[in-house]
MARBA-3410 file (N, C-alpha, C, O; in Angstrom, 1 decimal):
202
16.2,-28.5,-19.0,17.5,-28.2,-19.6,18.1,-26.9,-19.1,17.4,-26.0,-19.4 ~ 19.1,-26.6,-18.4,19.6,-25.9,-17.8,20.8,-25.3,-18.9,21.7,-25.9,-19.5 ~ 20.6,-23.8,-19.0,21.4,-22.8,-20.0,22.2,-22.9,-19.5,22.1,-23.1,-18.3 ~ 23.6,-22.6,-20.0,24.7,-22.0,-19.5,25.6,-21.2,-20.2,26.0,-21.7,-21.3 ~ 26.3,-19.8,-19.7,26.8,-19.0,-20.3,28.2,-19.1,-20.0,28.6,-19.2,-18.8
29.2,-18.9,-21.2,30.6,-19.1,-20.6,31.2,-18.1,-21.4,30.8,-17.6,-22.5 ~ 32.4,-17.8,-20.4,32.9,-16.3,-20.5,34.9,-16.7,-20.5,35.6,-17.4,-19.8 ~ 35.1,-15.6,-22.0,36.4,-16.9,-21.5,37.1,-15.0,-22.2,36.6,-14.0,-22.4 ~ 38.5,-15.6,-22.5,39.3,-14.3,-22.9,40.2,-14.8,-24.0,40.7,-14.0,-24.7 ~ 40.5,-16.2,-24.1,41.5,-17.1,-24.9,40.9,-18.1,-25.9,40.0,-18.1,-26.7
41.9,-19.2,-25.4,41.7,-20.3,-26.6,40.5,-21.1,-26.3,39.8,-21.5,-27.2 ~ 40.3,-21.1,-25.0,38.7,-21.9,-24.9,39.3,-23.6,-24.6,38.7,-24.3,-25.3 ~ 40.1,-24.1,-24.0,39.7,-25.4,-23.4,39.5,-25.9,-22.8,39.5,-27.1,-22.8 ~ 39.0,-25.0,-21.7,37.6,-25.3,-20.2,36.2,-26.0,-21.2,35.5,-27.0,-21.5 ~ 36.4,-24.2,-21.7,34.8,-24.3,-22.4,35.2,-25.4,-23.4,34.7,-26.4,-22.9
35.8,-25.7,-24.3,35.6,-27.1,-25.4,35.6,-28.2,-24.3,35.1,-29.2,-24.8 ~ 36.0,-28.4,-23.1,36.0,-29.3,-22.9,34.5,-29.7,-21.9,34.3,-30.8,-21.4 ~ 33.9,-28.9,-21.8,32.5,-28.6,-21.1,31.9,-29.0,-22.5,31.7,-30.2,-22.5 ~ 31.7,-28.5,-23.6,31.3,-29.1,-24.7,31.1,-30.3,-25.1,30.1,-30.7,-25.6 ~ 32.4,-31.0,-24.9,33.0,-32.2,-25.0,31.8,-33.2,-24.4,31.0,-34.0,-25.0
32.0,-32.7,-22.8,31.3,-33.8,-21.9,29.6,-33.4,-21.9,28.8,-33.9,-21.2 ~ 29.5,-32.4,-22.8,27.7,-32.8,-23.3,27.4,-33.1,-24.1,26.2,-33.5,-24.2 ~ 28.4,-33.1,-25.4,28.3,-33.8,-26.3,28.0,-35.4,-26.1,27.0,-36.0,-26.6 ~ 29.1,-35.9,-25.0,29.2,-37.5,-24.9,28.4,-37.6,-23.8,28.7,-38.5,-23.0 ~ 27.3,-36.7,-23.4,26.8,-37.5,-22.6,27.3,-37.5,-21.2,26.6,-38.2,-20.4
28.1,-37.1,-20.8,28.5,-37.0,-19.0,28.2,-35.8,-18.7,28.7,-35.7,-17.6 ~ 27.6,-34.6,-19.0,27.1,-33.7,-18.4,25.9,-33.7,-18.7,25.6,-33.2,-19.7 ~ 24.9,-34.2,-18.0,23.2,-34.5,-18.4,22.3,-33.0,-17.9,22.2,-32.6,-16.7 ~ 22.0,-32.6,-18.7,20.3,-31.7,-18.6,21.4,-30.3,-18.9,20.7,-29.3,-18.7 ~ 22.7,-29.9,-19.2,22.6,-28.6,-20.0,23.1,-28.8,-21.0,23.5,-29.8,-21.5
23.1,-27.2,-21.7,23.7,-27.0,-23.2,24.2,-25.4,-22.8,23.9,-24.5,-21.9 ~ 24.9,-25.4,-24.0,25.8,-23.7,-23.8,24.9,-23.1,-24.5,24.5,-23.5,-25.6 ~ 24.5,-22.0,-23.8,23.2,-21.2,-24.6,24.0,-19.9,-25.5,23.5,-19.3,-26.5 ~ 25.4,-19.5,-24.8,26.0,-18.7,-25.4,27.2,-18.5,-25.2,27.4,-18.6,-23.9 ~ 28.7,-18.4,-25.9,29.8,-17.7,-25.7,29.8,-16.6,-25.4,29.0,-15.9,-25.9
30.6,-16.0,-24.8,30.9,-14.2,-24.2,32.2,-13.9,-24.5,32.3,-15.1,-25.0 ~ 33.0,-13.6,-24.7,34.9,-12.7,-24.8,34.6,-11.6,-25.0,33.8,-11.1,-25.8 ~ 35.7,-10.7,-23.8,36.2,-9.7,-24.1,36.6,-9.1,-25.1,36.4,-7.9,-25.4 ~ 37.4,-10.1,-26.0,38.1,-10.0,-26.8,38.1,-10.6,-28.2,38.0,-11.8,-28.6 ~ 38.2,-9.8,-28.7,37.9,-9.8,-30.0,38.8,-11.3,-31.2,38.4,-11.9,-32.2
40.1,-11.3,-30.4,40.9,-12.2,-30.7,40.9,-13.5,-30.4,41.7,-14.3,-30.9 ~ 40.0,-13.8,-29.5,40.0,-15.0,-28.3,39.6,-16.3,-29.1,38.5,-16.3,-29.6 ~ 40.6,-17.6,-29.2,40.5,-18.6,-30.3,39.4,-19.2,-30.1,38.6,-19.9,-30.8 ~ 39.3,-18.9,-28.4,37.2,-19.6,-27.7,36.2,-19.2,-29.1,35.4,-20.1,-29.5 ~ 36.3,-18.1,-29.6,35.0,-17.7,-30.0,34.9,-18.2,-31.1,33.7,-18.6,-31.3
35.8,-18.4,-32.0,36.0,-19.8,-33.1,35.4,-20.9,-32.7,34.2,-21.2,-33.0 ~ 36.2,-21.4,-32.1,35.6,-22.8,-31.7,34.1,-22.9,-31.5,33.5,-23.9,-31.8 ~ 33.7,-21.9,-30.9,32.4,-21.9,-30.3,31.8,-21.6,-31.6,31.1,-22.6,-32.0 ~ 31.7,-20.8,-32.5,31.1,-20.8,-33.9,31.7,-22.0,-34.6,31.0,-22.2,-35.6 ~ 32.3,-22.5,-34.5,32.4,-24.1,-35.7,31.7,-24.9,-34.8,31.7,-26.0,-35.4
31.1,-24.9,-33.7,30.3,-26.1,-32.9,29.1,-25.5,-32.9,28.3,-25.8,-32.0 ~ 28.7,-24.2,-34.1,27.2,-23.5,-34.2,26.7,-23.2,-33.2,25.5,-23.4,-33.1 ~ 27.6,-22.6,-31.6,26.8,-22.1,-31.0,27.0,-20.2,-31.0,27.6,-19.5,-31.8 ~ 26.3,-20.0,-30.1,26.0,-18.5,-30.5,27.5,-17.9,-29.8,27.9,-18.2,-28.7 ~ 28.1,-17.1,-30.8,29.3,-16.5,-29.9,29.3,-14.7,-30.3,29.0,-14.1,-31.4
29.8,-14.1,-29.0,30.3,-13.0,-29.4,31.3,-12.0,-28.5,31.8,-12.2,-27.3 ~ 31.5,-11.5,-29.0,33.0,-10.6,-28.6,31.8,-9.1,-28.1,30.9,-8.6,-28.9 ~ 32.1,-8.7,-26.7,31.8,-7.6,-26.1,33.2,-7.1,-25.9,34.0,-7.9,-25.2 ~ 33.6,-6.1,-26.3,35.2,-5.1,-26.2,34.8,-4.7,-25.1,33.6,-4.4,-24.7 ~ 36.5,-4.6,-24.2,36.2,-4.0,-23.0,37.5,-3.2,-22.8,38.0,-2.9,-21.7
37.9,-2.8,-24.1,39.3,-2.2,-24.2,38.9,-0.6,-23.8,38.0,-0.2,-24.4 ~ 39.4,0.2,-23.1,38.7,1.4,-22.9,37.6,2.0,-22.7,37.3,3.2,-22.7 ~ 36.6,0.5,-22.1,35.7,1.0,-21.3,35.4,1.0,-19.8,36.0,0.0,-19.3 ~ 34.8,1.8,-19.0,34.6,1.3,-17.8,34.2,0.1,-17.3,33.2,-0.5,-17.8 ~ 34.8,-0.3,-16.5,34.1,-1.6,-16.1,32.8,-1.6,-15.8,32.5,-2.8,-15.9
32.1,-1.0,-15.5,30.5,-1.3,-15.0,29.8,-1.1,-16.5,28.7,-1.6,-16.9 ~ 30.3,-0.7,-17.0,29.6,-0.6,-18.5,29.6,-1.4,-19.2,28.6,-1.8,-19.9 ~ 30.9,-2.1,-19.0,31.1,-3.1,-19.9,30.6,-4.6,-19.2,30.3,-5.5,-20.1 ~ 30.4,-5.0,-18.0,29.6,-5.7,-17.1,28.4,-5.7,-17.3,27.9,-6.9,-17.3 ~ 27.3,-4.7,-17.5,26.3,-3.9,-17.8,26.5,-5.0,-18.7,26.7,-6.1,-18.3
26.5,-4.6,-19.7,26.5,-5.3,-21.2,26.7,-7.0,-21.3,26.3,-7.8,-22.1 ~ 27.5,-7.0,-20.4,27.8,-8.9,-20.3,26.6,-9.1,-20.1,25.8,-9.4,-21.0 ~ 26.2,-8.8,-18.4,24.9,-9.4,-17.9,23.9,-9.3,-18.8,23.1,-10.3,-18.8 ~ 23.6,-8.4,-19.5,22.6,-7.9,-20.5,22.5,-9.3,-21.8,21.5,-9.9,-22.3 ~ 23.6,-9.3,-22.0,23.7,-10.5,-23.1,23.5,-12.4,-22.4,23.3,-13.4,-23.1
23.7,-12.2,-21.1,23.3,-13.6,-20.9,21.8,-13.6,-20.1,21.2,-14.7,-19.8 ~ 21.5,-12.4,-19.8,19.7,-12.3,-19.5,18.7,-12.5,-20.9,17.5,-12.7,-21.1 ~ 20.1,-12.2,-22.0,19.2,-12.1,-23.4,18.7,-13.4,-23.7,17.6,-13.8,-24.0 ~ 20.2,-14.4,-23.5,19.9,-15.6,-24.0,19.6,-16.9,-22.9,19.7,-18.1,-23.0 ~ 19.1,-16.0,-21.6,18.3,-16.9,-21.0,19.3,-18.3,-20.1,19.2,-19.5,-20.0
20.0,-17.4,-19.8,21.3,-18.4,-19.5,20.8,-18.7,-17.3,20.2,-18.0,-16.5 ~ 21.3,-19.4,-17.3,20.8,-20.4,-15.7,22.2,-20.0,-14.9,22.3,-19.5,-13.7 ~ 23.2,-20.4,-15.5,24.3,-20.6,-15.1,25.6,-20.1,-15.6,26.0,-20.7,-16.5 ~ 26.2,-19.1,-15.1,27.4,-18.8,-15.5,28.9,-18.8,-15.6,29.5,-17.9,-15.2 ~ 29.4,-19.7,-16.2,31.1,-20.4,-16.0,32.0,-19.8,-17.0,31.8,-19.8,-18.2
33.1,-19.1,-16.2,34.1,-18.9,-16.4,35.1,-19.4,-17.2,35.4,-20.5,-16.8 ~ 35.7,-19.1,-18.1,36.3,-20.5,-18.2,37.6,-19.3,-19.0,37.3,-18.7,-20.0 ~ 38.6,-19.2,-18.5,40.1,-18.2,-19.2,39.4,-17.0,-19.2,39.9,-16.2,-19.9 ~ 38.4,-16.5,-18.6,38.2,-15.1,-18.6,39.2,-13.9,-17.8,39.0,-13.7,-16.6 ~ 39.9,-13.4,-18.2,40.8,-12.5,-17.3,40.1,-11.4,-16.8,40.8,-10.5,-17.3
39.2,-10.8,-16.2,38.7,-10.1,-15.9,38.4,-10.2,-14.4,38.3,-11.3,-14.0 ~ 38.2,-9.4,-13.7,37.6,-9.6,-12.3,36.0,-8.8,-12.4,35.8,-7.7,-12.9 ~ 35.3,-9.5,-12.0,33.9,-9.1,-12.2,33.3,-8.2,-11.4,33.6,-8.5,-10.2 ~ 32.3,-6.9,-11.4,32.1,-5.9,-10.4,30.9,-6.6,-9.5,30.2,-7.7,-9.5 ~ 31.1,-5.4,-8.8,29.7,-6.2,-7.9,28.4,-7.1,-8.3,28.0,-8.3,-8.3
28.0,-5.6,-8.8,26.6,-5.6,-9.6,26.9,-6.9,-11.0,25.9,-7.0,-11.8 ~ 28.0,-7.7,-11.3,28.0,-8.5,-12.4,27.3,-9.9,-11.1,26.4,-10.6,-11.4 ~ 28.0,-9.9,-10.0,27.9,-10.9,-9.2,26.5,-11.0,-8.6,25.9,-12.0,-8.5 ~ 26.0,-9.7,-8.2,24.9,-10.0,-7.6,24.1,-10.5,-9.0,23.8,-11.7,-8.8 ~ 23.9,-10.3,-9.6,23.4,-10.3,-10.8,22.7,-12.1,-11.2,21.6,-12.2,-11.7
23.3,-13.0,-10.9,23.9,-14.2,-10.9,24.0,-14.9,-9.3,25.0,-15.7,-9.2 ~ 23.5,-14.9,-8.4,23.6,-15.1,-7.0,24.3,-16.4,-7.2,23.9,-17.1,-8.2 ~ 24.8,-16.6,-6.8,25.7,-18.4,-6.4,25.2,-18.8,-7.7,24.4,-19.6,-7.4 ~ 25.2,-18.7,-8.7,25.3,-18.9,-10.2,26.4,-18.5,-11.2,26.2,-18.7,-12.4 ~ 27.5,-18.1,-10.6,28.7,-18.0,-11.7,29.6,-18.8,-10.8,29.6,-18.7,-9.6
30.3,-19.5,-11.4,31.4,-20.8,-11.3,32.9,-20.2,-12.2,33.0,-19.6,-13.3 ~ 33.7,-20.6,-11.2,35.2,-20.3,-12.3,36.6,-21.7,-12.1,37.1,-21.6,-11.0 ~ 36.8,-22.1,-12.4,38.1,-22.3,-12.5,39.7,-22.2,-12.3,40.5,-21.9,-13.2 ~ 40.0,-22.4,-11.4,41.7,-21.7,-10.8,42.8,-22.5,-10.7,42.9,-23.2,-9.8 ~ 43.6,-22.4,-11.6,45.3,-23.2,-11.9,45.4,-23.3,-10.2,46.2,-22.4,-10.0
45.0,-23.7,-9.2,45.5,-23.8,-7.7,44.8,-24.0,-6.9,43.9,-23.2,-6.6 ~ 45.2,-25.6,-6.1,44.2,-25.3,-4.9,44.3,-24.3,-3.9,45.2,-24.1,-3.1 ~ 43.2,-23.5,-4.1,42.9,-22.5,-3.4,42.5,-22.8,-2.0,41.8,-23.8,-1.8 ~ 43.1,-21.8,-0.6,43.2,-20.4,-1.0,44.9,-20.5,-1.4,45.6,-19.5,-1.2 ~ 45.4,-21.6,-1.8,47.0,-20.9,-1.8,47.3,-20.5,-3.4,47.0,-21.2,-4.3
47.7,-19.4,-3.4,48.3,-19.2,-4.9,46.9,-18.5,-5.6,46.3,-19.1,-6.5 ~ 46.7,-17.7,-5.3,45.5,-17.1,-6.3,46.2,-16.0,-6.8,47.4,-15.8,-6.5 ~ 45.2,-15.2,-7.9,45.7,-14.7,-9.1,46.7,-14.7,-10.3,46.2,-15.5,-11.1 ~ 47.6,-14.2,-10.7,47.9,-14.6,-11.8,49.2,-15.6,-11.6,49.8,-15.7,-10.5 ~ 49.6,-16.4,-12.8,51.2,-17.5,-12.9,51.3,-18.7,-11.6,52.4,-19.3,-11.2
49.6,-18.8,-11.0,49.6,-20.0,-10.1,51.1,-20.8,-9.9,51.9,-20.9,-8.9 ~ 51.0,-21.1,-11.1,52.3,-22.7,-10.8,53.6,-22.2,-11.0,54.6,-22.8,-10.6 ~ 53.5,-21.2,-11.5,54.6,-19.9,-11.0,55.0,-19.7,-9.3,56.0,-19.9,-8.6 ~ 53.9,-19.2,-9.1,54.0,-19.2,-7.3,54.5,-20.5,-6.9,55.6,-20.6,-6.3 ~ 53.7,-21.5,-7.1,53.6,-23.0,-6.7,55.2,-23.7,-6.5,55.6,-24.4,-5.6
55.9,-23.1,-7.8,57.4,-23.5,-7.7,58.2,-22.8,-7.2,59.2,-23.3,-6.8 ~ 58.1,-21.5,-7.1,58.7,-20.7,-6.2,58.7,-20.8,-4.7,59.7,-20.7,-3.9 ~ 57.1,-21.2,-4.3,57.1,-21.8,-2.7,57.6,-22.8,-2.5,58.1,-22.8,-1.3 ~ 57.9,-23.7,-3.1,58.3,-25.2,-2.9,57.3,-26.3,-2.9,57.6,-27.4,-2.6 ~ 56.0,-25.8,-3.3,55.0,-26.5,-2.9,55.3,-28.1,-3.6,55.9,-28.2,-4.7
55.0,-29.1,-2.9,54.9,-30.5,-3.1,53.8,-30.7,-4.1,54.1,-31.2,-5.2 ~ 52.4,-30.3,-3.8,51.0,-30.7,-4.6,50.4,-29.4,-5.0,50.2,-28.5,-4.2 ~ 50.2,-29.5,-6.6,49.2,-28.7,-7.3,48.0,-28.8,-7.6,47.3,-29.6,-7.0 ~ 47.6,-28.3,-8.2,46.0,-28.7,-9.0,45.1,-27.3,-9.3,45.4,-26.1,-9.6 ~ 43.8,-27.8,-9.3,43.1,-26.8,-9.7,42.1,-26.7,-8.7,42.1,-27.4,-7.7
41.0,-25.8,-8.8,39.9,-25.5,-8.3,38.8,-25.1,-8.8,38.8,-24.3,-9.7 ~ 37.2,-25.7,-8.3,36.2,-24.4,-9.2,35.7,-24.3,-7.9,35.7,-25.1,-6.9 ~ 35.4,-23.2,-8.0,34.3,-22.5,-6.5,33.5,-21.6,-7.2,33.7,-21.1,-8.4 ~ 32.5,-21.3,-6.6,31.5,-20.3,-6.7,32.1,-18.8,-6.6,32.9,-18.7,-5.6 ~ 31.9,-17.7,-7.4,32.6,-16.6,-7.4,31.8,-15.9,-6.5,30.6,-16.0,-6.6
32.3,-15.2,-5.6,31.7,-14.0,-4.9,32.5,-12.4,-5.3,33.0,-12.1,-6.3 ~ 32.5,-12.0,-4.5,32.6,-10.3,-4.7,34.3,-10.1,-4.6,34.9,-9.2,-5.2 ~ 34.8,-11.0,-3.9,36.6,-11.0,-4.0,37.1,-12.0,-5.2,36.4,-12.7,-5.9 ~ 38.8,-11.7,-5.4,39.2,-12.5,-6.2,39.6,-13.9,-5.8,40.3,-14.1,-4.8 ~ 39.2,-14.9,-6.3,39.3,-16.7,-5.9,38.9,-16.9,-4.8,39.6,-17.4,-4.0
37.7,-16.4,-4.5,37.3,-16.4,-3.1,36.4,-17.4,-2.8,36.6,-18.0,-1.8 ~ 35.5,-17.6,-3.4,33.8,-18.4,-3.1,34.1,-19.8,-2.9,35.1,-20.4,-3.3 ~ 33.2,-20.3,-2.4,32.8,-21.2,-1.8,33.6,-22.4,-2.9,33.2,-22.4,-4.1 ~ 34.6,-23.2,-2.3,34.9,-24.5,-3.0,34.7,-25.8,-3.3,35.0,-26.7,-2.6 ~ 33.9,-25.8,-4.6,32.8,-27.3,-5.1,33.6,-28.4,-5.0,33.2,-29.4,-4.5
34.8,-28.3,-5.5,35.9,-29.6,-6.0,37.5,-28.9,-6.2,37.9,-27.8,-6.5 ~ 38.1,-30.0,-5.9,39.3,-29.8,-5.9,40.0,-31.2,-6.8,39.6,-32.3,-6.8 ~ 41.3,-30.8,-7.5,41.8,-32.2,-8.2,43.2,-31.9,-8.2,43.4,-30.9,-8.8 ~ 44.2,-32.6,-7.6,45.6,-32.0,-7.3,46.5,-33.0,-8.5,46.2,-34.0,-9.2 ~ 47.4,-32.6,-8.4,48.6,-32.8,-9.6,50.0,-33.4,-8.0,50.0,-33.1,-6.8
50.7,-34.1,-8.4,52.1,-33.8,-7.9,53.1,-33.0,-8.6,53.1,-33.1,-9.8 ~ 54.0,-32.3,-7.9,55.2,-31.5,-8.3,55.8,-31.8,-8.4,56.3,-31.9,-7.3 ~ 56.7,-32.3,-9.5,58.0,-33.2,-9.7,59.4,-32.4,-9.7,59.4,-31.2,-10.0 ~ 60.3,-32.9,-9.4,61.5,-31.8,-9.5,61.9,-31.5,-10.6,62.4,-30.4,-10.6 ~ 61.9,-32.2,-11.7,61.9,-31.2,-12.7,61.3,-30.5,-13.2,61.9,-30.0,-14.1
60.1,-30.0,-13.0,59.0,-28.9,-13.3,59.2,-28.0,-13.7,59.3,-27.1,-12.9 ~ 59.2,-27.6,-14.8,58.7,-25.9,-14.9,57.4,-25.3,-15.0,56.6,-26.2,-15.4 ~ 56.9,-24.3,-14.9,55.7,-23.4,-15.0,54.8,-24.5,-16.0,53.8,-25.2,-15.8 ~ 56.0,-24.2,-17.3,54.7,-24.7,-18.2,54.5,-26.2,-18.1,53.4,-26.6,-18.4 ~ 55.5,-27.1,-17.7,55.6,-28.6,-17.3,54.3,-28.9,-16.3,53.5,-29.9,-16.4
54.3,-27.8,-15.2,53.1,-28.3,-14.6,52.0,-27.6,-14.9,50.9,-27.9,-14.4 ~ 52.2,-26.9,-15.5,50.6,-26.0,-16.2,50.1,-26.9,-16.7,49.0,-27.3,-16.3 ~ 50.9,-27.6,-17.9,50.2,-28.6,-18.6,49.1,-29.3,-18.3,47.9,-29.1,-18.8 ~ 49.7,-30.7,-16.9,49.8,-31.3,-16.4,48.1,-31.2,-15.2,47.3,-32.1,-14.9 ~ 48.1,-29.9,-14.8,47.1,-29.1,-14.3,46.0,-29.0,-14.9,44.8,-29.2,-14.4
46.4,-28.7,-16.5,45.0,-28.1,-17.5,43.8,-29.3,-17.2,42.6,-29.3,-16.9 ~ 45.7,-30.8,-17.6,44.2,-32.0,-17.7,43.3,-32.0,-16.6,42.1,-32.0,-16.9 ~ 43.7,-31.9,-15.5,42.7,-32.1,-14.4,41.5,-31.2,-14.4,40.4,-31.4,-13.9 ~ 42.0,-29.9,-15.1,40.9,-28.6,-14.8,39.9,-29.4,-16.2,38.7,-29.2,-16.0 ~ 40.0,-30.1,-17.3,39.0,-30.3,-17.8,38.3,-31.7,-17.5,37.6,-32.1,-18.4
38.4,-32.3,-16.9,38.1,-33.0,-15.8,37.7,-32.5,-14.7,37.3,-33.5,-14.0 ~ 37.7,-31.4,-14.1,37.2,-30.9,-13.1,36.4,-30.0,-13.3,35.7,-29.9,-12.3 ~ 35.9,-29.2,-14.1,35.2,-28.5,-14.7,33.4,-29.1,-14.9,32.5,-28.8,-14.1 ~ 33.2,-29.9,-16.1,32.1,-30.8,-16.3,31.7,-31.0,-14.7,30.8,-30.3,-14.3 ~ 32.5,-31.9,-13.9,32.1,-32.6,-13.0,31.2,-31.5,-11.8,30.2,-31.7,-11.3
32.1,-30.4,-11.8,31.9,-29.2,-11.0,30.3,-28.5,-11.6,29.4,-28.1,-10.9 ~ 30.4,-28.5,-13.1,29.2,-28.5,-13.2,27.8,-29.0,-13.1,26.7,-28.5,-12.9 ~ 28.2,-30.1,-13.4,27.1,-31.3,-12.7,26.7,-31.0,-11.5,25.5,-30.8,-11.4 ~ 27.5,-31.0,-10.3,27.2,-31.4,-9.2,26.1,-30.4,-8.6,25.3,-30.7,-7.8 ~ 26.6,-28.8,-9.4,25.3,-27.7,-9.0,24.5,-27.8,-9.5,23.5,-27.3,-8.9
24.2,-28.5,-11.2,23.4,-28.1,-11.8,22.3,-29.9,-11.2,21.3,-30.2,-11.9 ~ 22.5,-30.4,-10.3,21.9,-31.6,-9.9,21.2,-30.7,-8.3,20.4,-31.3,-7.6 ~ 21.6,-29.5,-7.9,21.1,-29.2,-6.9,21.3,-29.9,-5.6,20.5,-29.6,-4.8 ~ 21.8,-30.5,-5.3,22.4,-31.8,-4.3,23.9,-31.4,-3.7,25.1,-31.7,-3.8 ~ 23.1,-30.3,-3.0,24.0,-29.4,-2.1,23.8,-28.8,-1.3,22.5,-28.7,-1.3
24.6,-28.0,-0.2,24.2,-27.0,0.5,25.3,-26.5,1.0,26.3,-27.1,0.9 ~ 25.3,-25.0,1.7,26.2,-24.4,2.5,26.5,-24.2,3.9,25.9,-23.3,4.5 ~ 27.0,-24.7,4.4,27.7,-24.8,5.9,29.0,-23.8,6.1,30.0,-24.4,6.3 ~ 29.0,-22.2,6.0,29.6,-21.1,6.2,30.3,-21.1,5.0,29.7,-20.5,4.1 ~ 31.3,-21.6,4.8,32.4,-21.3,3.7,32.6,-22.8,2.7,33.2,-22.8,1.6
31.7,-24.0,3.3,31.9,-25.3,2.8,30.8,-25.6,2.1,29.8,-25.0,2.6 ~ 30.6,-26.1,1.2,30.2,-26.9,0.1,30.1,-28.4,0.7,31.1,-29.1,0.8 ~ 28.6,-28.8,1.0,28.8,-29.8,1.4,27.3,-30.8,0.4,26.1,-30.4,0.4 ~ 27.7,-31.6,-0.2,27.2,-32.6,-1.1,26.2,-33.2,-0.2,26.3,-33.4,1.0 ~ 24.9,-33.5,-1.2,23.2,-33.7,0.1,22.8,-34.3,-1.2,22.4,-33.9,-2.3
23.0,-35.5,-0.6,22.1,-36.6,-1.9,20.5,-36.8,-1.3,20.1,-36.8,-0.1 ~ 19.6,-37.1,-2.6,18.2,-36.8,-2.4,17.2,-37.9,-1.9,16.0,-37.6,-1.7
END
């Protein structure tokens, strides 16, 4: 059974929906060993206490980042965590959070990447003109939206769209891409070919 630690900053519907698909049975051999938030307010950490698992809020309001990284890592070495997923975390993580975790932290991105990374994705998306949206999870490395890309799941752009019209529309796919994205590493039936992610059945 493979731990997994999720790190979120908001409402939590990556992580409920990672929940979801272990609850029912489509994500086989893990369980969430722990919640993490920045923030003190973040509706994740609810949720994650009414489904009894272990949650807590590390403040990172006025601290250094390495300190406060320090203390993340410290709390998912506590609870023994395998794997670490992102899930609405706003934070960019320091070196030493990444090395920490080698090709073991996974995230989530409003966009197939590399186009449109950092913040208001489908903001950019409609301002380019872009035709096709979606989401992304890749493996995090030491840059922002950078690591190696597991899955991809695209949306089309309709002309009436707005931001939040195709944010929506995006989410579904990201909680549907999420689980799946998890599975696929936590099955080990992979390998790296420079910057590609290439699927190696056993």
């Amino acid at each position: 059974m493979k731990r997994l630690g999720i790190l979120l900053s908001g409402r939590g519907s990556n992580f409920l929906s990672i929940a979801k698909a272990i609850n029912e049975h489509r994500l086989l051999g893990a369980k969430i060993a722990v919640v993490l938030s920045n923030r003190e307010d973040a509706g994740g950490l609810d949720a994650a206490r009414e489904l009894k698992i272990p949650a807590f809020c590390v403040p990172s309001a006025g601290r250094k980042r390495a300190e406060h990284d320090a203390e993340m890592v410290a709390r998912l070495h506590q609870h023994r965590v395998d794997l670490v997923c992102l899930a609405g975390y706003m934070r960019v993580l320091t070196a030493d959070f990444v090395r920490a975790f080698p090709d073991r932290i996974l995230n989530i991105h409003p966009s197939l990447l590399p186009a449109f990374p950092g913040l208001d994705a489908q903001g950019q998306a409609l301002e380019y003109g872009a035709k096709v949206a979606g989401c992304t999870v890749h493996f995090v490395d030491e840059a922002v939206d950078h690591g190696v890309i597991i899955l991809q799941k695209t949306v089309p752009v309709k002309d009436e769209d707005t931001a939040e019209t195709l944010s929506a529309r995006v989410l579904q796919q990201e909680h549907a891409a999420y689980p799946e994205a998890i599975a696929r590493v936590l099955s080990g039936e992979y390998a790296f070919s420079e910057r590609r992610y290439l699927r190696r059945l056993k």
